[in-house]
C-alpha positions in Angstrom: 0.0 0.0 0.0 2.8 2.7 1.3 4.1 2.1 -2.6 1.1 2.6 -4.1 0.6 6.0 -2.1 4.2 6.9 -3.1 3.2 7.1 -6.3 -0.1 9.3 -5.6 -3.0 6.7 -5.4 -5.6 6.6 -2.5 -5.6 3.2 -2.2 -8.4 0.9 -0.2 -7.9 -2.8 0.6 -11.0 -4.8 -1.0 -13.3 -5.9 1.3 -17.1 -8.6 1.0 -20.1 -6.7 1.9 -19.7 -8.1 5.4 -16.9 -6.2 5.6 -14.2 -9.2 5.9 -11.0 -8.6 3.3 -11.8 -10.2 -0.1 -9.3 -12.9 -1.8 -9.3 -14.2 -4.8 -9.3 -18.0 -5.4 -5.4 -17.7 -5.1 -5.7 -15.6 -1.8 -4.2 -12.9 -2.9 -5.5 -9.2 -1.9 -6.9 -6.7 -4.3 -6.5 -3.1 -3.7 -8.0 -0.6 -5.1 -6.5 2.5 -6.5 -8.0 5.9 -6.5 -4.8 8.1 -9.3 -7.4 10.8 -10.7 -5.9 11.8 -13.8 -2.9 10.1 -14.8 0.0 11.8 -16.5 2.1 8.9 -18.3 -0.3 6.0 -17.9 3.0 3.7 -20.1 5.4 5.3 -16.9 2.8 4.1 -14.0 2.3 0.8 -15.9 5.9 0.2 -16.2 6.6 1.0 -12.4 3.5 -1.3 -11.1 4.6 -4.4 -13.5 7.9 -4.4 -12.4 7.3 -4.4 -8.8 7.3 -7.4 -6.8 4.5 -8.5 -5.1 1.5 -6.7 -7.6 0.4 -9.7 -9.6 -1.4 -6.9 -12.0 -2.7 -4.0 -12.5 -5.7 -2.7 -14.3 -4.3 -0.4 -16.9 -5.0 -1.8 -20.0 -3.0 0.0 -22.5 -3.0 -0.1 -26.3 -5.4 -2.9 -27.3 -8.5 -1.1 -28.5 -8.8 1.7 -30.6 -12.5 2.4 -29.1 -13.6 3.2 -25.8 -17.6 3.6 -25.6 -18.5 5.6 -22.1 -22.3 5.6 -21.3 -23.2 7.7 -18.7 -25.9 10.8 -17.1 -24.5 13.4 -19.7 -24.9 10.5 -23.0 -22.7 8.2 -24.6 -18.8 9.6 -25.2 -16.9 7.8 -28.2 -13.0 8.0 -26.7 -10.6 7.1 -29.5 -6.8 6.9 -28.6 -4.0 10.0 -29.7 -2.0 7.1 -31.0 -3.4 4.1 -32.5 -3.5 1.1 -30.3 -0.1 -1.1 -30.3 2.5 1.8 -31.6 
């Protein structure tokens, strides 16, 4: 967690609606990570992959070229400043 905070995220450990800490099927702990906007989502990506102990991370960079947000305001079509892979 006190890494994940380093590098500005408010994180919160995953818990069941009881309130007892969630595992997966491996046991592991999922925390979740509040970053707002994200300056270099590739930098952040980098730093969480190579760190031990994070099995993954939920940044999910460069495989679509579409991103389809519905929401209160409508539907926003988000298309990528690069295309997806270069």
């Amino acid at each position: 967690m006190n890494f994940l905070e380093s590098l500005g995220a408010e994180v919160t450990l995953r818990t069941n609606k009881d309130g007892s800490i969630y595992k997966t099927d491996q046991e592991n702990l999922i925390l979740d990570c509040q970053f707002g906007p994200i300056a270099d989502p590739h930098e952040l990506a980098q730093l969480l992959s190579n760190r031990a102990g994070i099995m993954e991370h939920g940044l999910f960079l460069g495989l679509t070229s579409l991103v389809i947000v519905a929401g209160e305001g409508g539907i926003r079509r988000l298309t990528p400043s690069k295309p997806a892979g270069s």
